[in-house]
Backbone bond lengths (Angstrom), bond angles and torsions (degrees), N, CA, C in turn:
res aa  C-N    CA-C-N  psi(-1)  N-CA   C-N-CA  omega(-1)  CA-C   N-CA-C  phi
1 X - - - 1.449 - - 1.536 107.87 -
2 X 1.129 106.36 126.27 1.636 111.78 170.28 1.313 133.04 -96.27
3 X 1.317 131.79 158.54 1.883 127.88 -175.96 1.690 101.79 -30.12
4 X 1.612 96.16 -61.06 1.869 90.72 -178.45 0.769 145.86 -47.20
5 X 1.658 118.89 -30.02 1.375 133.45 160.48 1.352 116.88 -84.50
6 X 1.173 131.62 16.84 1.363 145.31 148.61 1.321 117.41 -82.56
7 X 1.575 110.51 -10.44 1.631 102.01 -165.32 1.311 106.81 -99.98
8 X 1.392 128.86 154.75 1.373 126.13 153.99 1.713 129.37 -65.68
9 X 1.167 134.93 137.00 1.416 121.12 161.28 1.774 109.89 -67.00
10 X 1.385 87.81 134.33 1.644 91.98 167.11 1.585 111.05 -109.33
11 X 1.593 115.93 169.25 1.541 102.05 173.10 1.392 114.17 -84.82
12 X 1.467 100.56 149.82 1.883 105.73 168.70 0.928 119.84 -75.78
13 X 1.507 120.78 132.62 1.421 138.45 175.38 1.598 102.60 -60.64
14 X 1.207 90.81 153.43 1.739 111.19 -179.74 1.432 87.59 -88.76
15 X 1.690 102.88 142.76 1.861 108.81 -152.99 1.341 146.28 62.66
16 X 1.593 98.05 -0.82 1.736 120.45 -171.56 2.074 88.13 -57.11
17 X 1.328 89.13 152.17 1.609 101.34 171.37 1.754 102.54 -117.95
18 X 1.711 97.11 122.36 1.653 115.77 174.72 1.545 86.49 -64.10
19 X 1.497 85.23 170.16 1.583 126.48 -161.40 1.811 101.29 -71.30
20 X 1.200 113.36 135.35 1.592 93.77 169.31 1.632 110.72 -81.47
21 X 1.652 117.08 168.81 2.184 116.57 -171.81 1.693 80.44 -53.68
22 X 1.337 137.32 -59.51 1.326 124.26 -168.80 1.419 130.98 -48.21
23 X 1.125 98.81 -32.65 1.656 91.07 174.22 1.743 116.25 -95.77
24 X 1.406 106.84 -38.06 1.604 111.91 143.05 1.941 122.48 4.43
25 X 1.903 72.32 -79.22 1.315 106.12 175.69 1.455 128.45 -48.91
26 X 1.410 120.17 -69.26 1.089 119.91 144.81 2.118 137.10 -30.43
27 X 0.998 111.52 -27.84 1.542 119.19 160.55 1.057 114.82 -56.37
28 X 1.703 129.11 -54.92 1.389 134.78 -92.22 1.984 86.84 -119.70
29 X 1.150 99.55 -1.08 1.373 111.52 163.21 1.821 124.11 -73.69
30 X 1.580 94.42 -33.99 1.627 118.93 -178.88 1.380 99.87 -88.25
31 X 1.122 126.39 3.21 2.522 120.90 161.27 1.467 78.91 -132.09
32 X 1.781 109.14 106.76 1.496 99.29 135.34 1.598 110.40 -75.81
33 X 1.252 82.67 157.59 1.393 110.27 149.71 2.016 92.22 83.84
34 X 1.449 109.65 25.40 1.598 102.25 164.07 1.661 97.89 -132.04
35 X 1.279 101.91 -171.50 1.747 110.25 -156.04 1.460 86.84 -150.82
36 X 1.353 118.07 164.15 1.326 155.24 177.08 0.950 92.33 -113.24
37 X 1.869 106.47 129.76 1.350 121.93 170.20 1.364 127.55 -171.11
38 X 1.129 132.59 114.44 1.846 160.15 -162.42 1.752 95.65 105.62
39 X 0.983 130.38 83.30 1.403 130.33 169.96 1.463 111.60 70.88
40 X 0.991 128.92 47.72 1.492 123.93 -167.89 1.618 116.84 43.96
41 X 1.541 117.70 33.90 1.585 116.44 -168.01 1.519 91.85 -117.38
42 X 1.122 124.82 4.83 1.796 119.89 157.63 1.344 130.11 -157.51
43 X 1.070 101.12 147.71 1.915 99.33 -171.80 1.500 110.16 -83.35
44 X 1.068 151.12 178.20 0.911 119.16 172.63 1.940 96.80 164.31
45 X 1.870 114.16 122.26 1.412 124.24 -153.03 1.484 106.59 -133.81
46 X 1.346 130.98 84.44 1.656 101.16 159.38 1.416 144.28 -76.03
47 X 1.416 128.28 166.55 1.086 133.93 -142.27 2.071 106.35 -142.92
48 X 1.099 94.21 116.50 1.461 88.35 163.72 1.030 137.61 -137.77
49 X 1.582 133.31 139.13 1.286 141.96 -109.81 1.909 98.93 -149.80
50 X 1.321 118.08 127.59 1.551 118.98 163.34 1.424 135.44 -27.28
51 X 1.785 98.17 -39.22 1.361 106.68 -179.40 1.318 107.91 -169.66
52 X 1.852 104.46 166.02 1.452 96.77 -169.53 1.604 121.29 -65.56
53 X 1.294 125.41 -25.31 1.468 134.09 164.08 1.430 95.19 -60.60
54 X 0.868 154.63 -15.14 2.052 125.34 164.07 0.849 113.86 -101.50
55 X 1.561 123.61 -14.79 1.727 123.89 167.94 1.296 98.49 -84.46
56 X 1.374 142.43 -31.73 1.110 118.13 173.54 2.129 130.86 -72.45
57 X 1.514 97.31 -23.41 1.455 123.23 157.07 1.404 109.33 -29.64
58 X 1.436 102.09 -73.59 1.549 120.12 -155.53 1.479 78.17 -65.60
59 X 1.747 133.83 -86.99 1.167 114.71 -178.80 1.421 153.73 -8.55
60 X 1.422 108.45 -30.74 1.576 123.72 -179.30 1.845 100.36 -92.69
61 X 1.681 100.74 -37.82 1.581 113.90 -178.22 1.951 95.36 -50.73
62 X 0.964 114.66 -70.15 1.523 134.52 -146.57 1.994 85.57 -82.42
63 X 1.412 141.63 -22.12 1.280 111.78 166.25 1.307 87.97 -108.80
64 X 1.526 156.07 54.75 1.357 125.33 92.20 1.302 132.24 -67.55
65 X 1.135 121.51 -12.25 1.493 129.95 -166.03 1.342 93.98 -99.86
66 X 1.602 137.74 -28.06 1.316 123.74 177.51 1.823 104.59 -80.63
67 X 1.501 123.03 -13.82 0.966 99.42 -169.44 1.786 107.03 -101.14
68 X 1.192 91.90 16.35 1.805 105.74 -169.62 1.505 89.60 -87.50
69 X 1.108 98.04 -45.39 1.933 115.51 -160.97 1.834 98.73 -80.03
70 X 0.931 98.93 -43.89 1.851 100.53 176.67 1.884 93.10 90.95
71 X 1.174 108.97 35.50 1.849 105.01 166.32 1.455 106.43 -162.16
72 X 1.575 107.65 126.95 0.941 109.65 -153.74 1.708 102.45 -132.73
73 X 1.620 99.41 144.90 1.457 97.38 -160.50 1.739 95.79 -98.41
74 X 2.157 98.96 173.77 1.738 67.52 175.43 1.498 96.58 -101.32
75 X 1.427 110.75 172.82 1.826 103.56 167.30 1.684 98.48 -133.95
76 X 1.273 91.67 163.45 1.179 130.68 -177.29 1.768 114.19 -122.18
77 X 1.487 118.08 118.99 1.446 118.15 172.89 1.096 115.67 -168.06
78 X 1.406 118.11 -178.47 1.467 124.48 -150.22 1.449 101.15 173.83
79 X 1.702 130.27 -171.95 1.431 128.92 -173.88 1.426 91.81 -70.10
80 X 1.461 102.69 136.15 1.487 138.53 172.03 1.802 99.32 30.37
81 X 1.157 109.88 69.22 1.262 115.62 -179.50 1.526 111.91 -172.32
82 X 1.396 129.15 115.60 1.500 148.42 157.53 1.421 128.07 -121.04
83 X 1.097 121.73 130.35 1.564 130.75 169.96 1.639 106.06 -129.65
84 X 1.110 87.88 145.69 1.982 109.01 -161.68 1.792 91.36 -127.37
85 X 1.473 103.37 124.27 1.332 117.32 149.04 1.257 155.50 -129.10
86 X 1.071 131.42 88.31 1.720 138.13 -150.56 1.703 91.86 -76.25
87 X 1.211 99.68 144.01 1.204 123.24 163.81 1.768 119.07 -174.95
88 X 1.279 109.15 114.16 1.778 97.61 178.15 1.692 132.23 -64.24
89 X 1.222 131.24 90.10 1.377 143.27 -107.43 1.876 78.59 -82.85
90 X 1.801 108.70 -49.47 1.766 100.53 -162.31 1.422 80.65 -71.39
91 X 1.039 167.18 138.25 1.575 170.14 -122.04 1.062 126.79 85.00
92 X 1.414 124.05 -43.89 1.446 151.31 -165.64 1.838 104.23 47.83
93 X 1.471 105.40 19.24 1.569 99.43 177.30 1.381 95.06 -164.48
94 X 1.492 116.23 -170.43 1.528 117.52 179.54 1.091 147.55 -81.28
95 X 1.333 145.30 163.35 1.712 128.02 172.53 1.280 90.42 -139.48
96 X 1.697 101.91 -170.72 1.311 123.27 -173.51 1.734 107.17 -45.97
97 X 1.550 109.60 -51.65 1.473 136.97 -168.76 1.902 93.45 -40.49
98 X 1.096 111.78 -64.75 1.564 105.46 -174.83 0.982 119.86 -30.45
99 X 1.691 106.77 -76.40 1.433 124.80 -177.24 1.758 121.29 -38.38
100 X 1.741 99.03 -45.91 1.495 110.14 173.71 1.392 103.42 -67.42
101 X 1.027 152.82 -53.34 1.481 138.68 169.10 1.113 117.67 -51.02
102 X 1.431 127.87 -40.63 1.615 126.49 175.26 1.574 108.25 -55.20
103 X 1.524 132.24 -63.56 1.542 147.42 157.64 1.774 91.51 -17.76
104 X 1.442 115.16 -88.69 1.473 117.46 161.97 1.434 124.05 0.09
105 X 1.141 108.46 -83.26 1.387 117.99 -170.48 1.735 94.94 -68.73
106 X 0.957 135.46 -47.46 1.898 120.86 -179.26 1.299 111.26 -81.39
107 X 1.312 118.16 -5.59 1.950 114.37 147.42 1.519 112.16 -50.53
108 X 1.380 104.28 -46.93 1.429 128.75 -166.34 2.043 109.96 -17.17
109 X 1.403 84.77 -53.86 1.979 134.64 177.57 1.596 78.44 56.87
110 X 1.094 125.81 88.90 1.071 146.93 138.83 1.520 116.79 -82.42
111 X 1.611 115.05 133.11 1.670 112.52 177.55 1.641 99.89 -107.29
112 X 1.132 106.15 137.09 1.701 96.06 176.45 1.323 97.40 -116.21
């Protein structure tokens, strides 16, 4: 478990300023196994899974934990297949909140 997944999400201020690709960048060391992607304005990891009952698992796993956290990524899935994308939508790019859900979700230690 890392600092990030220790952290809480807080809410974004109205006017909050997203992350610049550099500082992005700098995080993106603290979520293996996710990537930066459309300009450094989302995180974003797929996942593949035996069958559609464990991709759907991890799915139900990862939107309780977004609704614990109050930030919620979008996903995408299907048989033995999920992709997760954080991005802070009134932002149009990232903050701390992503990254701490990304840490989050690979606490998870889910095997797919």
């Amino acid at each position: 478990m890392n600092e990030l997944s220790k952290k809480k999400c807080v809410p974004c201020e109205e006017g909050g300023q997203r992350m610049t690709p550099e500082q992005a960048r700098d995080l993106l060391p603290q979520v293996a196994g996710w990537e930066l992607a459309d300009d450094a304005t989302k995180l974003v990891r797929s996942y593949a899974f035996k069958d559609f009952a464990s991709a759907l698992a991890f799915v139900n796993a990862v939107g309780a934990l977004a609704e614990a956290e109050w930030h919620h990524p979008d996903i995408a899935f299907g048989w033995g297949r999920v992709e997760l994308t954080f991005t802070t939508h009134n932002l149009r790019g990232l903050d701390e909140n992503d990254f701490i859900m990304a840490a989050k979700v690979n606490a998870l230690n889910v095997n797919p």
